[in-house]
Steps between C-alpha positions, in 0.01 A plus 500: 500500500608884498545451891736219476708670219529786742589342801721335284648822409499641854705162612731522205582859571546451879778251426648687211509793749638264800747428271625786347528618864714246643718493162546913591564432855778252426631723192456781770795296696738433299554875337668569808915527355809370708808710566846355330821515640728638217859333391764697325677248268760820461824446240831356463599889552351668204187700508265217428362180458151407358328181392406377180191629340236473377358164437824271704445277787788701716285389815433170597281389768725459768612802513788512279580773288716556201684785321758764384675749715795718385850477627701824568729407178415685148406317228637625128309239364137604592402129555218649707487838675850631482631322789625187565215259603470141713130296507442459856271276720313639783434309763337491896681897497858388360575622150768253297712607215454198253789619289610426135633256282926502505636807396148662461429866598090483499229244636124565479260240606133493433344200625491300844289137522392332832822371564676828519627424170609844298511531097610812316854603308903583572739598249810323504848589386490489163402750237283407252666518167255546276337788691759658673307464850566274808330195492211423698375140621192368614592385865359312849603576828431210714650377806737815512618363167415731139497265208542590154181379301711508145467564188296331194863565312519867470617747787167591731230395683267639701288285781145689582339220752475213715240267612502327811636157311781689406414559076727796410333720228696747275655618179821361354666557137630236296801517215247558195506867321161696625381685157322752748750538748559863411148593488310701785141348514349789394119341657635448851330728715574363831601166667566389868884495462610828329179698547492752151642245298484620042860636505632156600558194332344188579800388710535782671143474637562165530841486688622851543748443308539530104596211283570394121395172596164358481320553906311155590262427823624266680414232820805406723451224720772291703814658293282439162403811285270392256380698178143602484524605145260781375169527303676523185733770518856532618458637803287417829570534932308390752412719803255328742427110632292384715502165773339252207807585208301699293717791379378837351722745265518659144577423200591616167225271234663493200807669284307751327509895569207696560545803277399711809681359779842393252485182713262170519172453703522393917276328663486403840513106567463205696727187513374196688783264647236160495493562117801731413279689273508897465150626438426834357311723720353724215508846493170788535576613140845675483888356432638480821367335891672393804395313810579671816360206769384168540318317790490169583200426313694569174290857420734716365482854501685798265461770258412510142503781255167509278486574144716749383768474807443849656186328749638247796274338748527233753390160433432178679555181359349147606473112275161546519415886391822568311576887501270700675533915473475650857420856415663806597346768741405700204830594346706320192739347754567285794655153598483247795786406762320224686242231496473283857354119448157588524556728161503814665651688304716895595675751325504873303259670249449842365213698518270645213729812336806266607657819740472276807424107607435318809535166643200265437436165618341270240244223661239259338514690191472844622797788487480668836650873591674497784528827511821699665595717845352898564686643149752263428429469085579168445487130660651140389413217662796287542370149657266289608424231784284199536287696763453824264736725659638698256820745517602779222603888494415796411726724290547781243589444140791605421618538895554308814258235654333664760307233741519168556084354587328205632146399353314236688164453624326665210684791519580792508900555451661546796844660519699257626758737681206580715518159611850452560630555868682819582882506491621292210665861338359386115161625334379238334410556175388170267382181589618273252356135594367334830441135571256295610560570892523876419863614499566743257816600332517882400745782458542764744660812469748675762544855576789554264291349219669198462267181455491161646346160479293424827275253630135587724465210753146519573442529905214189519416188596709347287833669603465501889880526609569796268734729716398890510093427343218631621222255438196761559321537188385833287141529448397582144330837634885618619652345182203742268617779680861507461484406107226759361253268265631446155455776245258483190765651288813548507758801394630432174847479484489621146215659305661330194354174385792215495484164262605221730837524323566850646348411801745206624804677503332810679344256749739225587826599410545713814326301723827354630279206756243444191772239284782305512772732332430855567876567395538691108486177287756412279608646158391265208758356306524665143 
């Protein structure tokens, strides 16, 4: 009996060993990294263009991309970075100005579906009255053609995404008095489109634009906006959709003030086009919560402050586990940018003492470290793929992003500008999201520091005729040696100890490639 059981043993082990062989062999071939071929998507002639990020679908699979790039005109407004601006579309090497609505000086677009299809915002001629700004409109560019989404009766809108049926998502305000329209939400530690986000109002981090009027998510479909409503409050936008019509955005819940914040509780939420119903997402404790993603398989992602508002950690959200805390890498801070369809899920957190963070991939319920390059302090990861690949940066609080990186294969980081052929005349330095066949759109930096949307065409087998590639690969042994293996810990960029209050300003402010306005935002009304 003892023999048998050990022969048993002895057989089991000899497979298990077979096995664990071949599955190293063929993990052994794919580490190997391909070169890209790098695309300067330049300006209209200003000193740059960029895409929008984090947590927007400015890539689609084809190839596509879609963005902002300054003019050389000045822009006394400050709509975005000082200059005039025009969304763009990138496409096969040709960069097109989409332009702006009649009489409009500005044009940003965030968003670009299957179809080549772009969403984002113009300003128009008019001034808003109320306000004293130029209005801004939620638009599409399709065809050559930019559409003006509307209004839901007041004077802006704002259009974050489109899915590949053509559902517009946004923010719109209606004609009815908002009782909190002059109040900064005071809880608001960070979201997707304004990045440090507690000395704006909820329209302003909703549309970039102030507003006396109530601010109300919204689905536009074949010339029909239609009102979402909100989870009991006045105020609500929508920021993300995905191919099925479910929609994902924040809300105000009711009319009541907390007495810490001066305004009422946000939560994230979910609204359902086969029902029409808005479902509360829940929060981990604290008053306010945002989504930042959603896959196809309606699992939302986001932050949520805990108890007490000064803690904010990522979440995932799913019908059948509700709100599920991802952790942090130690620290009292972090948030997500992407989740991919097999809930994958990428993003930012800070370390324990909160003086640096890194990137961290969260899988099958664990929070992994990705780590950074040599002695770069910090890493975000920006996006995601279906195959794993993952893209980010590394960068100093406070200062400049640094180096764009490419994690695949288990790792480690690999500096992406290590990758990219010789003679493009840009550094790059952030990838900000990659698609399923592996292009990647960045921002690279020239000589005179001025910065620039590009795209990495990867040199492989499934971009044959790309002129100028070199399709030898790097070995991961080559790769390891020009990127020194990631430090255990970093140099603080501060010995002081920030709240995630302080900490947003400091870290994503000046991080011109990390949001969608870097430009001084607005005064509030009085």
């Amino acid at each position: 009996m003892k023999d048998r059981k050990w022969n048993s043993l002895i057989l089991v082990t000899l497979f298990t060993t077979l096995a664990m062989s071949v599955g190293a062999a063929a993990q052994e071939e794919k580490k190997e990294h391909h070169h890209y071929k790098l695309f300067d998507v330049g300006t209209f002639g200003g000193p740059a263009s960029q895409y929008s990020v984090p947590s927007s679908a400015g890539l689609n699979s084809r190839g596509a991309a879609t963005g902002v790039a300054d003019t050389s005109a000045l822009d006394p407004t400050g709509f975005f970075d000082g200059f005039v601006d025009h969304a763009f579309v990138w496409k096969d090497g040709i960069t097109t100005d989409l332009g702006t609505l009649p009489g409009g000086a500005s044009s940003f677009a965030y968003t670009i579906n299957e179809s080549g299809v772009s969403v984002g915002q113009s300003q128009n001629a008019s001034i808003d009255p109320f306000t004293g700004s130029p209005e801004v409109r939620g638009v599409i560019w399709q065809k050559g053609r930019i559409r003006d989404l509307g209004t839901l009766g007041g004077s802006a809108s704002n259009a974050n995404a489109i899915n590949d049926h053509g559902q517009v998502v946004g923010a719109a305000t209606n004609a009815s008095p908002d009782p909190f329209a002059n109040s900064p939400q005071a809880a608001c530690h960070v979201l997707t489109t304004t990045g440090g986000c507690s000395a704006n109002t909820f329209a302003f981090n909703s549309l970039f634009s102030n507003s006396t009027t109530e601010t109300r998510a919204f689905v536009w479909q074949n010339g029909f906006m239609r009102d979402l409503g909100t989870l009991g409050g006045p105020d609500s936008a929508a920021l993300i959709n995905n191919d099925h019509g479910q929609v994902a955005g924040w809300s105000y819940t009711n009319f009541v003030a907390n007495p810490s914040t001066g305004t009422p509780t946000v939560d994230p939420f979910l609204w359902n086009s086969e029902d029409g119903k808005m479902t509360d997402l829940g929060s981990l404790g604290g008053t306010f919560g945002a989504p930042f993603f959603l896959n196809n398989r309606g699992q939302v992602i986001g932050v949520s402050n805990l108890a007490g508002d000064l803690i904010v950690h990522p979440f995932i959200w799913s019908k059948s586990e509700g709100m599920k805390d991802l952790g942090t890498l130690g620290g009292t801070y972090g948030h997500p940018n992407w989740i991919n369809d097999e809930g994958e899920v990428v993003g930012f957190s800070d370390l324990a003492g909160g003086e640096t963070g890194h990137a961290f991939l969260w899988r099958r319920g664990v929070m992994t470290d990705l780590g950074t390059i040599g002695t770069d302090p910090a890493s975000e990861a920006g996006s995601i793929n279906s195959q794993g690949q993952i893209v980010g940066g590394t960068f100093i609080f406070g200062g400049p992003d640094l180096r764009g990186w490419l994690w695949e294969n288990g790792g480690p980081l690999v500096d992406l500008e290590k990758l990219v052929l010789p003679g493009s005349g840009l550094t790059v330095i952030a990838g900000n999201l990659i698609n399923d066949h592996g292009e990647i759109a960045g921002r690279g930096i020239l000589p005179n520091g001025h910065t620039h949307a590009i795209l990495l065409i990867p040199c492989d087998e499934n971009h044959p005729d790309v002129e100028g590639c070199d399709y030898d690969t790097v070995d991961p042994q080559t790769a390891a040696e020009l990127n020194p293996a990631p430090i255990t810990q970093s140099p603080a960029a501060s010995t002081v100890k920030l709240s995630p209050a302080e900490m947003m300003p400091r870290f994503r402010s000046p991080r011109e490639g990390r949001n969608r306005r870097f430009g001084t935002p607005q005064t509030l009304p009085q």
